[in-house]
C-alpha positions as CSV (number, residue, x, y, z in Angstrom):
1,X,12.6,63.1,-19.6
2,X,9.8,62.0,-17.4
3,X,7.9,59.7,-20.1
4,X,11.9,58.2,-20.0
5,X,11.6,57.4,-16.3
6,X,7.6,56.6,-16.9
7,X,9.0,54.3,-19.4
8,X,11.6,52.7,-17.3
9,X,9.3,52.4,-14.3
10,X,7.0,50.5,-16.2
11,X,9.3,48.0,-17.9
12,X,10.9,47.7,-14.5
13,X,7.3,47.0,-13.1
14,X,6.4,45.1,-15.5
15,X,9.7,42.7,-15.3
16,X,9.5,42.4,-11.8
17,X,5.8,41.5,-11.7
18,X,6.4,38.4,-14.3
19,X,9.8,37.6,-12.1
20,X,7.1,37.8,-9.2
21,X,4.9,35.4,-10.8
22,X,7.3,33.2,-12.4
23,X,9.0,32.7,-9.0
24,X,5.3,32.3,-7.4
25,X,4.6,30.1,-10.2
26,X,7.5,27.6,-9.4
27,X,7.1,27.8,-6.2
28,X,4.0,26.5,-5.8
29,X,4.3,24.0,-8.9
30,X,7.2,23.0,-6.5
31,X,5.8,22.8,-3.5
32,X,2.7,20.9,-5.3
33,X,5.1,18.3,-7.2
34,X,6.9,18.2,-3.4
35,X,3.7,17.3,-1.5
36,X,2.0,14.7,-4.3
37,X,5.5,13.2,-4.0
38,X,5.4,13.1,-0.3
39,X,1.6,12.2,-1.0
40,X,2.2,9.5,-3.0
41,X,5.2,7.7,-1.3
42,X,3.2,8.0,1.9
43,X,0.3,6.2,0.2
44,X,2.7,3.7,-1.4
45,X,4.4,2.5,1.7
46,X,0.5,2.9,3.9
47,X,-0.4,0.5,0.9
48,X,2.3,-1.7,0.8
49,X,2.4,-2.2,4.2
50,X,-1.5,-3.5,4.5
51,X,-1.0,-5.4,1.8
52,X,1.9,-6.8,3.4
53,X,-0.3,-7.6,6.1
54,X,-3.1,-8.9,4.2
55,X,-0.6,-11.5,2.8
56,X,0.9,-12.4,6.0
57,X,-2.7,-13.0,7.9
58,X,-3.9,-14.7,4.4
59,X,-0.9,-17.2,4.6
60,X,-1.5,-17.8,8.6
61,X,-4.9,-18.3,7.4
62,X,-4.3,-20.5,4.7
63,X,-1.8,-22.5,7.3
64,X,-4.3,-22.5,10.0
65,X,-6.8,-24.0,7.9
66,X,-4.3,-26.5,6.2
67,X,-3.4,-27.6,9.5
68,X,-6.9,-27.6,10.7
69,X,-7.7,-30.1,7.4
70,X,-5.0,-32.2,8.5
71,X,-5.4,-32.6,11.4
72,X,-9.1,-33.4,10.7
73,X,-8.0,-35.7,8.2
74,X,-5.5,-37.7,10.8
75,X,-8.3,-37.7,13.3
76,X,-10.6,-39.3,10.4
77,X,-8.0,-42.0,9.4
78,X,-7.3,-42.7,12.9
79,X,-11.1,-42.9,13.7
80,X,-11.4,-45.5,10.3
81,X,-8.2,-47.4,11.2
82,X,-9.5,-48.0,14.8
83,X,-13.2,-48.8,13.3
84,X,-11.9,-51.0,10.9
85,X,-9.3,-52.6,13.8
86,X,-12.6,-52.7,15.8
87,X,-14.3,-54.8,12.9
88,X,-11.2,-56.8,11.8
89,X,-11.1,-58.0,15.8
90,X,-14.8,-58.3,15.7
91,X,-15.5,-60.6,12.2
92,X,-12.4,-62.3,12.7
93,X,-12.8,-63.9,16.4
């Protein structure tokens, strides 16, 4: 009768130890998959964001320095139309 019961108690052990670690097992395979999940749509929003950024100060900067070329440029033609004015008024009279 008692290796019965020794029997029992150690099948009943031994079940509720692997439930134990099965449940421990999942839970922290969970709790991992939940935290690189977190992890990773944290990171992909942080990155998407700077890149955001990056592409919004790279445009300004590309439209800062296009205006800053064309402006540049108008100053240069209005600089040669007035030299050449200046000549034309100057070879002509």
């Amino acid at each position: 009768y008692s290796f019965i019961l020794l029997h029992y108690l150690f099948y009943f052990i031994l079940f509720y130890f692997i439930l134990f670690y099965f449940i421990l097992f999942y839970f922290i395979l969970f709790y991992f998959i939940l935290f690189y999940f977190i992890l990773f749509y944290f990171f992909f929003y942080f990155i998407l964001f700077y890149f955001i950024l990056f592409y919004l100060f790279y445009f300004l900067f590309i439209l800062f320095y296009f205006i800053l070329f064309y402006f540049i440029l108008f100053y240069f033609y209005f600089i040669l139309f007035y030299f050449i004015l200046f000549y034309f008024i100057l070879f002509y009279f």
